[in-house]
C-alpha positions in Angstrom: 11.7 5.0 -18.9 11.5 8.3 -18.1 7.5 9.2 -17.3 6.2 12.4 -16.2 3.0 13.1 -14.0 1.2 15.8 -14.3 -2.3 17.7 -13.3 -4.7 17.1 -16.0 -5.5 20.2 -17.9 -8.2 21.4 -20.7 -5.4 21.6 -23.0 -5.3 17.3 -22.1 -8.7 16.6 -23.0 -7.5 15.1 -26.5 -5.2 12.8 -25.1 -7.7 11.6 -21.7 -10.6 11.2 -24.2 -8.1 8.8 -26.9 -6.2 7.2 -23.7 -10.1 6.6 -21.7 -10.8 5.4 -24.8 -8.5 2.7 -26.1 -8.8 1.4 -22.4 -11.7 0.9 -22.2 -12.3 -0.8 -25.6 -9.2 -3.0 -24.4 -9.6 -3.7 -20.9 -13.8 -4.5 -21.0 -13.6 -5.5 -24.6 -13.6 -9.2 -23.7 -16.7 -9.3 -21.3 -18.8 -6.2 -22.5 -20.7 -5.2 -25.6 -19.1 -3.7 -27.9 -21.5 -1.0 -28.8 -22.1 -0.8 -25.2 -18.6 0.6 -25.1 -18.7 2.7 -28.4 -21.9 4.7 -27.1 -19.8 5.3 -24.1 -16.9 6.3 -25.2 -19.0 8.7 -27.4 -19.5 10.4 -24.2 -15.7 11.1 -22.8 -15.2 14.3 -24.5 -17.8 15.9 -23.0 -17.3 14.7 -19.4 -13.5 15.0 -19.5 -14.4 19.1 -20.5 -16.7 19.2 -17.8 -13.9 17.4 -15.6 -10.7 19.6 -16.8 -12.6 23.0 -16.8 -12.4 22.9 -13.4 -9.5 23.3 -10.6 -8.5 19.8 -9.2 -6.1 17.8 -8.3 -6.7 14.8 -8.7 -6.3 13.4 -12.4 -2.8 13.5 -13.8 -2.0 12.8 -17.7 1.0 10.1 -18.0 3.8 11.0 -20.4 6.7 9.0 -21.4 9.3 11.3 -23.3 6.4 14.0 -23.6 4.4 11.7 -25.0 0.5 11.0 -23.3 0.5 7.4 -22.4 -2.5 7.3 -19.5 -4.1 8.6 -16.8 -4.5 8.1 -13.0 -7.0 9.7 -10.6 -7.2 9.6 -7.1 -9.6 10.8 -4.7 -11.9 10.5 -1.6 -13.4 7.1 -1.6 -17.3 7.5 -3.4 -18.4 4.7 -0.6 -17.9 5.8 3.5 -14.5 4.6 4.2 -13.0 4.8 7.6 -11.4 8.1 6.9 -8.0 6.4 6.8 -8.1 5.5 2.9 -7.9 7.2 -0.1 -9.4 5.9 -3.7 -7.5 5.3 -6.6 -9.5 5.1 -9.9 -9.4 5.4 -13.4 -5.6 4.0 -13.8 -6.0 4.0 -18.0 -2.7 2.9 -20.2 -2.7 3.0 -24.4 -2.8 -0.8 -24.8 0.5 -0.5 -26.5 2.4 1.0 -22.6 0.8 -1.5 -21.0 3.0 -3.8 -19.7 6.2 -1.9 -19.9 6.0 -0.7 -16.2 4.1 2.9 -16.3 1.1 0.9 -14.3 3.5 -0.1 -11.7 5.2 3.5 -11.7 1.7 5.2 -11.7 0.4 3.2 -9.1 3.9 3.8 -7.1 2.8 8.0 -7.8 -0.4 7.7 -6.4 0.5 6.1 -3.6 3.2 9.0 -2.6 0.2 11.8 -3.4 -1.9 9.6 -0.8 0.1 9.0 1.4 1.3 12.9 1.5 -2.3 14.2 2.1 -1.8 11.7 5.1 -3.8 8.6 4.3 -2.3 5.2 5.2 -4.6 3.2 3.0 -5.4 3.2 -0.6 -8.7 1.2 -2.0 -9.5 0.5 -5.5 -12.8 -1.2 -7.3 -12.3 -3.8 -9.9 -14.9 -5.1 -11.9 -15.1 -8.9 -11.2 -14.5 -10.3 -14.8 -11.1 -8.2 -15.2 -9.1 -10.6 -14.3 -6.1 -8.4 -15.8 -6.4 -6.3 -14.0 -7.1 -8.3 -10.6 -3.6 -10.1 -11.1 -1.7 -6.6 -11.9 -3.3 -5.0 -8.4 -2.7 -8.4 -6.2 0.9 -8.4 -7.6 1.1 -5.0 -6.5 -0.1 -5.6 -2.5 -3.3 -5.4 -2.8 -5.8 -7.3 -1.5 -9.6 -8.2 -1.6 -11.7 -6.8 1.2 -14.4 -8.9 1.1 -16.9 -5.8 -0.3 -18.6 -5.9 -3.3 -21.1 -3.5 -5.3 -23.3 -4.1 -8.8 -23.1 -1.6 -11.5 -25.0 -1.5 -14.5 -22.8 -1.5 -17.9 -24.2 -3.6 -20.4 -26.0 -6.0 -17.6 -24.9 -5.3 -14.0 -21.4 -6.4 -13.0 -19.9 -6.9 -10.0 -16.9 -5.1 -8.5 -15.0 -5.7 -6.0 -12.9 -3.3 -3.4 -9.3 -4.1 -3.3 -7.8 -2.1 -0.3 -3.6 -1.8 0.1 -1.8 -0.3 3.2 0.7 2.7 2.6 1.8 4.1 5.9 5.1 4.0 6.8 6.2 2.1 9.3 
């Protein structure tokens, strides 16, 4: 499988707003509303052109074979951390990659690109029903911290902070 990474561009807000999409309506379909989801999703294309109009670097378009398959964003953490970790977010496959190893490799990317700007720890928020995506993260290394937030979807949900070690040792 030969996948590319790269910075997320304007000329990508097609394929972020179909991959955020699909993801969504595949990942949360089973424990939110669906015209919860729909009336979000009717609100990607806007926020991905507010998003891409400006210089970042810190969401990168998936490609297998030049082909858009997801999307992976990394950043500071949005809660203090202990200025050791980095956040990933937003990992987002087309249901039909998933499960065909461009998670694992774009989990594997992120990790480098954190671990270059010198972080040796990489946190990530999972909301509590997604058990998916819970067992895809703990097979990767990652493990609950014991934090957890609320966030209003549909009806407040529960996430919870999975945290994974990168230095080298």
């Amino acid at each position: 499988m030969a996948l590319q990474f790269t910075v997320a561009v304007l000329s990508d807000l097609d394929d972020m707003v179909r991959i955020h999409c699909a993801a969504w309506e595949r990942a949360y379909g089973e424990f939110m509303d669906g015209n919860f989801i729909c009336r979000k999703n009717l609100t990607r294309r806007a926020k991905w052109e507010g998003i891409l109009a400006e210089p970042h670097n810190k969401h990168y378009i998936i490609r297998e074979n030049g082909e858009a398959v997801g999307m992976i964003s990394v950043d500071l953490p949005r809660e203090d951390g202990d200025g050791d970790t980095y956040e990933l977010f937003g990992l987002y496959l087309l249901p039909e990659h998933e499960g065909k190893g461009a998670g694992r490799a774009a989990v594997s990317f992120a990790e480098e690109k954190i671990r270059e700007m010198g972080y040796g720890k990489v946190s990530l928020w999972i909301l509590e029903p997604n058990k998916h995506a819970a067992g895809f993260f703990r097979h990767l290394g990652f493990i609950p911290d014991g934090t957890k937030k609320v966030s209003y979807y549909d009806r407040p949900i529960t996430l919870i902070r999975y945290i994974k070690s990168i230095s080298h040792h």
